[in-house]
C-alpha positions as a Markdown table, in Angstrom:
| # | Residue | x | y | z |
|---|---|---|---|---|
| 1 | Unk | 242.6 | 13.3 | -207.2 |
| 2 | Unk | 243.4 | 9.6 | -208.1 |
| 3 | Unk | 245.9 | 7.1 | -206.3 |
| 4 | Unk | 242.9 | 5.7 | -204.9 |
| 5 | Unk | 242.6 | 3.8 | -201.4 |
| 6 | Unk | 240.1 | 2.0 | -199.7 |
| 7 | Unk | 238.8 | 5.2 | -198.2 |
| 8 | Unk | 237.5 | 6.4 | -201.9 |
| 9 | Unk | 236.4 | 3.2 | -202.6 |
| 10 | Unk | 233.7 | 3.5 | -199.6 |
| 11 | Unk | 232.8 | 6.7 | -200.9 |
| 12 | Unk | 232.1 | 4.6 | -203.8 |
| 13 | Unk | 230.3 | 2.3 | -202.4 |
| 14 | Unk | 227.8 | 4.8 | -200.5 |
| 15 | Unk | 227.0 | 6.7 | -203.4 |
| 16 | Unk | 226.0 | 2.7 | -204.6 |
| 17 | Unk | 223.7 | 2.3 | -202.0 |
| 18 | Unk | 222.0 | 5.3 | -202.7 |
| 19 | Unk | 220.5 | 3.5 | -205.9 |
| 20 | Unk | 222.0 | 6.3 | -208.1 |
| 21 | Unk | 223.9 | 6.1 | -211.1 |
| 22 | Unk | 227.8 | 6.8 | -210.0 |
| 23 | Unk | 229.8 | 9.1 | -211.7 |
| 24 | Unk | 233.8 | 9.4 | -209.7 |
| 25 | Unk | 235.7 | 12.0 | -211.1 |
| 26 | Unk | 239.8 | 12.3 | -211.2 |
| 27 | Unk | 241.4 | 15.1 | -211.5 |
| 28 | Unk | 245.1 | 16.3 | -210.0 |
| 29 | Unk | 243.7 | 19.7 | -209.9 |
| 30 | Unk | 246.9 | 22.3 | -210.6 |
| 31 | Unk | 244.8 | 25.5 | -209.1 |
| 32 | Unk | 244.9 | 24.0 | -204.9 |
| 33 | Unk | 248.1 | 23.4 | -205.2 |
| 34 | Unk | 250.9 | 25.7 | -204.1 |
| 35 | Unk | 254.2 | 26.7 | -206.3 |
| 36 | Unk | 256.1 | 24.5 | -203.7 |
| 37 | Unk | 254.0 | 21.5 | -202.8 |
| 38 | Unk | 253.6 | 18.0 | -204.6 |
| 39 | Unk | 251.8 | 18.4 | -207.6 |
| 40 | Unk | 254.3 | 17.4 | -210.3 |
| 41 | Unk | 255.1 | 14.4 | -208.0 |
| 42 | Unk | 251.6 | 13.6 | -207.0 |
| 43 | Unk | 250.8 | 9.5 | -207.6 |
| 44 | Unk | 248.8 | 9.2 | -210.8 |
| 45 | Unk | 247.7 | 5.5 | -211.5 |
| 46 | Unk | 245.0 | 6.4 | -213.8 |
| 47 | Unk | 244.6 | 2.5 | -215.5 |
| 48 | Unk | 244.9 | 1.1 | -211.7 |
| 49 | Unk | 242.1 | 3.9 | -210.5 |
| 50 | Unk | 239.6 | 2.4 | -213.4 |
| 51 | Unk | 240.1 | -0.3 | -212.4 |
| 52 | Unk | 239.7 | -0.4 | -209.1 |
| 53 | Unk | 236.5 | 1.7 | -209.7 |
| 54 | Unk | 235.4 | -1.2 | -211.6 |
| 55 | Unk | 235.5 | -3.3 | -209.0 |
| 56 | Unk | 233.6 | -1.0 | -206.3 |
| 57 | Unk | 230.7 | -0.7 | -208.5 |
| 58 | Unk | 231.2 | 2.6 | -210.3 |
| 59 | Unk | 229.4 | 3.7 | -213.1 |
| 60 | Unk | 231.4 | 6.0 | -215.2 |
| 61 | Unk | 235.0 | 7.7 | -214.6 |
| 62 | Unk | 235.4 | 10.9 | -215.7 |
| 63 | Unk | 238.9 | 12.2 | -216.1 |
| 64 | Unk | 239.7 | 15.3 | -217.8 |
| 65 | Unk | 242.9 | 16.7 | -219.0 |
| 66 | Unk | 244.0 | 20.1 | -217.1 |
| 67 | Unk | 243.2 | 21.5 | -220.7 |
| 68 | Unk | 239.8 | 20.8 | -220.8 |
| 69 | Unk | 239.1 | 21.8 | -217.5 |
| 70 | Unk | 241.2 | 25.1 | -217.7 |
| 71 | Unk | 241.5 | 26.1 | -221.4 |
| 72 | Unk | 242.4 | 29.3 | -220.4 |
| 73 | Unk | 242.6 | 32.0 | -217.2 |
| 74 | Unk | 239.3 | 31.5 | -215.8 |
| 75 | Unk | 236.5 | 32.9 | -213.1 |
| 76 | Unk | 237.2 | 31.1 | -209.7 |
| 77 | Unk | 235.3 | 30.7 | -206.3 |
| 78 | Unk | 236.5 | 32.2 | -203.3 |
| 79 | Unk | 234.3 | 31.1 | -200.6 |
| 80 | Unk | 234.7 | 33.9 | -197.3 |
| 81 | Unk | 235.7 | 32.8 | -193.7 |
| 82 | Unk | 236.0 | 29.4 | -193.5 |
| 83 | Unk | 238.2 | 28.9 | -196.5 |
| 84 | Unk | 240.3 | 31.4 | -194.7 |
| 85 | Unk | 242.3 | 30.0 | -191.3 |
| 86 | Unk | 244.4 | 27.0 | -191.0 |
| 87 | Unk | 244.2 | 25.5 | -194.1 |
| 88 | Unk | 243.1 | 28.3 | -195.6 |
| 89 | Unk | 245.8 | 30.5 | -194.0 |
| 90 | Unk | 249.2 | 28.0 | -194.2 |
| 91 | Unk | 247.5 | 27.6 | -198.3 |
| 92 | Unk | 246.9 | 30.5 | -200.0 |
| 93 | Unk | 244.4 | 29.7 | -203.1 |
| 94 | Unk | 244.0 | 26.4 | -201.7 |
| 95 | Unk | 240.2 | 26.5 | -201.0 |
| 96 | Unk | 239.5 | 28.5 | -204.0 |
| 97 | Unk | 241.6 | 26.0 | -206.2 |
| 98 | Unk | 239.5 | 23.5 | -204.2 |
| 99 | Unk | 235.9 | 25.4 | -204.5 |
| 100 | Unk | 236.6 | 26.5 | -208.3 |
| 101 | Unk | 237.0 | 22.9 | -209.4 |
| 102 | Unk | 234.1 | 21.2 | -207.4 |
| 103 | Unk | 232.0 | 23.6 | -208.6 |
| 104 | Unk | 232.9 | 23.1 | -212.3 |
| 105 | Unk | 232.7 | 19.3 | -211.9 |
| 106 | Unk | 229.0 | 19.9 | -210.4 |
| 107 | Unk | 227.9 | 22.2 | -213.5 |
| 108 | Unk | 229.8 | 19.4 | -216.0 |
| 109 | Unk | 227.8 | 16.2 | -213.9 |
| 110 | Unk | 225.1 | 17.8 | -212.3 |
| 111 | Unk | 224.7 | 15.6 | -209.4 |
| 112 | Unk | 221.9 | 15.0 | -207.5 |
| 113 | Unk | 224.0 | 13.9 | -204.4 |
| 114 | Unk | 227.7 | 14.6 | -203.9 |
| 115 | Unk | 229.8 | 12.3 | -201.7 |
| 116 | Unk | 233.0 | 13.6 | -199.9 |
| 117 | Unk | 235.5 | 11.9 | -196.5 |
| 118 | Unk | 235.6 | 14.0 | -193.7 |
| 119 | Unk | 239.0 | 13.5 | -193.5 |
| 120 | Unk | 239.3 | 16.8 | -195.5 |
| 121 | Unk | 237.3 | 18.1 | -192.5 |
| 122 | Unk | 237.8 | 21.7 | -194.1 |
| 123 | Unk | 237.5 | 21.2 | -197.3 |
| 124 | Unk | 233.4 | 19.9 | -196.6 |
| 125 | Unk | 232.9 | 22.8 | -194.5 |
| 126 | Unk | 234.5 | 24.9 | -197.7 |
| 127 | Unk | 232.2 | 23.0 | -199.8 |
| 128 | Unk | 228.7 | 23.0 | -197.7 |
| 129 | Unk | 229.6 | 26.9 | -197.3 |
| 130 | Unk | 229.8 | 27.1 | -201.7 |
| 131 | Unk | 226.7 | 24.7 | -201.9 |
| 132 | Unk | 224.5 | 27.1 | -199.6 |
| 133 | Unk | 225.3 | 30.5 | -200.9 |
| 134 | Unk | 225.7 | 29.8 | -204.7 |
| 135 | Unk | 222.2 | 28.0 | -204.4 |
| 136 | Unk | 223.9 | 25.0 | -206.1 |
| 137 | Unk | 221.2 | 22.3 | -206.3 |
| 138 | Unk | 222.8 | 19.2 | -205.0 |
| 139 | Unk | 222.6 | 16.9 | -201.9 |
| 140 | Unk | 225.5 | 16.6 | -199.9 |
| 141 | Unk | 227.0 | 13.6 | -197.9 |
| 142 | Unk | 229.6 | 13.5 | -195.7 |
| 143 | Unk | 231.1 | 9.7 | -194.8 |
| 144 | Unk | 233.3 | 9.0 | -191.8 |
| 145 | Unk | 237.1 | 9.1 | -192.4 |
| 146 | Unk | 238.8 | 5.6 | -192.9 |
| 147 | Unk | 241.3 | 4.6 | -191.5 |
| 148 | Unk | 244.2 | 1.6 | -191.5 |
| 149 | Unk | 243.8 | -1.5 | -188.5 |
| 150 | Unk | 246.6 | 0.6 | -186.7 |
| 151 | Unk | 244.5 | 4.3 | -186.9 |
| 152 | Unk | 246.5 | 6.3 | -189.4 |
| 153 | Unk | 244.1 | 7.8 | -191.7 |
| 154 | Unk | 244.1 | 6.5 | -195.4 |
| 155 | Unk | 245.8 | 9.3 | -197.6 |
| 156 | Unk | 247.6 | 9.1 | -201.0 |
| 157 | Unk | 250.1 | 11.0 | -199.3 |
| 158 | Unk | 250.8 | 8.1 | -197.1 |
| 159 | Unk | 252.5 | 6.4 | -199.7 |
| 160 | Unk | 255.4 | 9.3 | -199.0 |
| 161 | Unk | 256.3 | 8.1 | -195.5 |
| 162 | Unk | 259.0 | 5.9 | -194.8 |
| 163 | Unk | 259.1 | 2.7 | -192.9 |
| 164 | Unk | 260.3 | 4.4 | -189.6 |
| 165 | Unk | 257.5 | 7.2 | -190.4 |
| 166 | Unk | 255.1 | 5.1 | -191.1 |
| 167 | Unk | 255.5 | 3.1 | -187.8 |
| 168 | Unk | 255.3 | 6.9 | -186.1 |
| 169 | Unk | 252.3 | 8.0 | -188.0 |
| 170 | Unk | 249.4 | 6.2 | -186.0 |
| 171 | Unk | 250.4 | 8.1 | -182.7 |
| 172 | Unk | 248.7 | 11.4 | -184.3 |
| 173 | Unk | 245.4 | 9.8 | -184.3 |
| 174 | Unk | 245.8 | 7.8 | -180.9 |
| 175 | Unk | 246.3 | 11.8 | -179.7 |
| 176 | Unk | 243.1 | 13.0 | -181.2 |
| 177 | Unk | 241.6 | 10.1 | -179.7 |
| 178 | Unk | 243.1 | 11.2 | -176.4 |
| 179 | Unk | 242.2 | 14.5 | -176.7 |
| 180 | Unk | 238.5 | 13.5 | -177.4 |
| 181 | Unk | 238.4 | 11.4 | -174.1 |
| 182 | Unk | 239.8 | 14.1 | -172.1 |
| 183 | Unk | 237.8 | 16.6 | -173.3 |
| 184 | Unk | 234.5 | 15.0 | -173.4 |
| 185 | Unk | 235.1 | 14.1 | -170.0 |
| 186 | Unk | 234.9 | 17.7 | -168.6 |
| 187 | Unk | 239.3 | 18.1 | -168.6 |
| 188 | Unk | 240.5 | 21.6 | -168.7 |
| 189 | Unk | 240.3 | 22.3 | -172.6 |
| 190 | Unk | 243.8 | 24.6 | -172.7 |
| 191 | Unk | 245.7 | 22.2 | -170.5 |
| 192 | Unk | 244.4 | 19.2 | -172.7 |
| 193 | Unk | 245.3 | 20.7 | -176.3 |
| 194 | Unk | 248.3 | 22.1 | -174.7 |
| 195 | Unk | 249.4 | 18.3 | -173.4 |
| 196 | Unk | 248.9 | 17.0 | -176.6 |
| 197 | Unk | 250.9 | 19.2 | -178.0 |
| 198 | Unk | 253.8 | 18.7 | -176.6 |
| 199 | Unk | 253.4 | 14.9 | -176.8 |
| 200 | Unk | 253.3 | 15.1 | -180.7 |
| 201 | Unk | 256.8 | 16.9 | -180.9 |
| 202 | Unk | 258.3 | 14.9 | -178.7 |
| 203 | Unk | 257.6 | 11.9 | -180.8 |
| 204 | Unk | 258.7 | 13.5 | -183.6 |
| 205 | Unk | 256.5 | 15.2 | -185.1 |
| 206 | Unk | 256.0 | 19.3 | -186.4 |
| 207 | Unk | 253.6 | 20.7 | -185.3 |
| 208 | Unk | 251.4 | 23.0 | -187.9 |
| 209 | Unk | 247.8 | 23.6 | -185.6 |
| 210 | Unk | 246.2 | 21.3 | -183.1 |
| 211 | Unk | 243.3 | 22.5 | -182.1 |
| 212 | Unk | 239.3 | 22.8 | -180.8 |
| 213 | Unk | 236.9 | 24.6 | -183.3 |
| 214 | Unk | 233.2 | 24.8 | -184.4 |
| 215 | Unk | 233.4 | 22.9 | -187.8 |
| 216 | Unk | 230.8 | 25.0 | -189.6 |
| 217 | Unk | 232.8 | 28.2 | -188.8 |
| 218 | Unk | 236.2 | 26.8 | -188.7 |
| 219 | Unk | 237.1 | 29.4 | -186.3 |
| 220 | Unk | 238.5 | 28.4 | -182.8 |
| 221 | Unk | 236.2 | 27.7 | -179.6 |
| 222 | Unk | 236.4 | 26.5 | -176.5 |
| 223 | Unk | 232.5 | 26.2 | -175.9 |
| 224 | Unk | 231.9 | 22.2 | -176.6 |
| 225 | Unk | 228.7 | 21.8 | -179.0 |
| 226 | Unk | 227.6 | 18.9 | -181.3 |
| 227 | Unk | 229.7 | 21.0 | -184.1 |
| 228 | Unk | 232.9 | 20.8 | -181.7 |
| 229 | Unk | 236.2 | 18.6 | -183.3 |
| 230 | Unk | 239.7 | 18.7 | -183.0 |
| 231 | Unk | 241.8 | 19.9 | -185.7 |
| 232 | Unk | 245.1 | 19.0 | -186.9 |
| 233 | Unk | 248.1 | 19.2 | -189.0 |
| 234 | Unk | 251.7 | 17.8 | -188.8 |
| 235 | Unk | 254.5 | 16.9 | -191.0 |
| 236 | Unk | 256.5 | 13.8 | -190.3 |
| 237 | Unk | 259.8 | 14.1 | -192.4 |
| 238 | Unk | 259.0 | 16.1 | -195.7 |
| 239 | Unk | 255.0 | 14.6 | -195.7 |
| 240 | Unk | 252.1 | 16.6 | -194.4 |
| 241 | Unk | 249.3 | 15.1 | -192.6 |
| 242 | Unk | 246.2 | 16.1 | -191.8 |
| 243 | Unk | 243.5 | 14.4 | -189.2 |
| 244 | Unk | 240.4 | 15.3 | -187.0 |
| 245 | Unk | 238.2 | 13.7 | -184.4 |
| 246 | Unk | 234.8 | 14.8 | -184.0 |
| 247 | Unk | 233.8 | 15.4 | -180.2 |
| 248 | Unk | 230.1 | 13.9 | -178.7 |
């Protein structure tokens, strides 16, 4: 959605390596956001986007206006189950604002590889989920979240935090980091979340969810597997973050 960051550009930079032609598309997408969350204030740089684009090795940009995307009420994609807790639930119309556009960007670019950051750790499940049961014919590749020298993951939202926030916001990630030492190391899976929990409110933080799922469900578990992570989202002052850690 623009305001890019390093962690787009290495998004960029994969799709390079895989010795295809790179196509990056921007778009502040209107239909996953809610009627009181950021979207008239979200940070559009589109000339600074190019040309940092330019730089990582991209191809061709392709930013359409709202109109030609959404010229008038259209069809949208509502993908079942895991478009529907956390996120899903605390967003209504999110994931199908989310699903509805990737899909029409694949139809308009017909990829033969789509990269996304598993930062969004949702959103990829939301998309795999769309990809498998609308037969859509495109790879998909999922790159590690990146993240600043102090561990805060790179967001354009980050840009909202304030000095004393943004000397906060690094503990949220040191917690998932915690929580994936604990955990893999046979503690009590309740009591850890649980401890966690309370350590993020009292440094400040609001707690939305922290928790243990299966990421190709996105439903809750407490049975550890290779699709285990942890799950979270917090708002520091008015800004909303989200994070995960992968566990084994």
């Amino acid at each position: 959605m623009g305001a890019l960051h390093e962690g787009h550009l290495s998004l960029v930079r994969a799709a390079k390596d895989a010795g295809l032609p790179v196509v990056v598309s921007i778009f502040v997408n209107p239909m996953q956001f809610g009627p009181n969350e950021d979207y008239s204030r979200y940070p559009r740089n589109l000339d600074h986007d190019v040309a940092l684009l330019h730089q990582a090795g991209a191809d061709f940009v392709f930013a359409p206006t709202v109109q030609d995307i959404y010229p008038r009420t259209g069809s949208k994609i509502m993908v079942p189950e895991v478009a529907e807790r956390f996120e899903g639930s605390r967003r209504p119309g999110h994931f199908d604002g989310v699903a509805t556009i990737v899909c029409k960007l694949f139809q308009i670019t017909r990829p033969q590889m789509a990269i996304f950051g598993l930062k969004d750790l949702q959103q990829c499940a939301v998309i795999q989920r769309m990809v498998e049961d609308l037969n859509i014919r495109v790879e998909l590749s999922f790159q590690p979240t990146l993240r600043e020298p102090d561990g805060l993951a790179m967001s354009s939202r980050n840009v909202y935090l304030s000095p004393d926030q943004r000397r906060t916001a690094p503990a949220l990630f040191h917690e998932l980091s915690r929580t994936k030492n604990l955990i893999e190391s046979g503690k009590n899976v309740e009591n850890t979340l649980a401890d966690a929990r309370a350590s993020l409110v009292s440094q400040g933080f609001e707690l939305d969810y922290y928790d243990l799922i299966d990421r190709r469900t996105f439903s809750e578990s407490r049975e550890l597997s290779p699709h285990s992570a942890v799950i979270t989202a917090v708002k520091l002052g008015t800004t909303r973050l989200i994070d995960n850690i992968l566990i084994f």
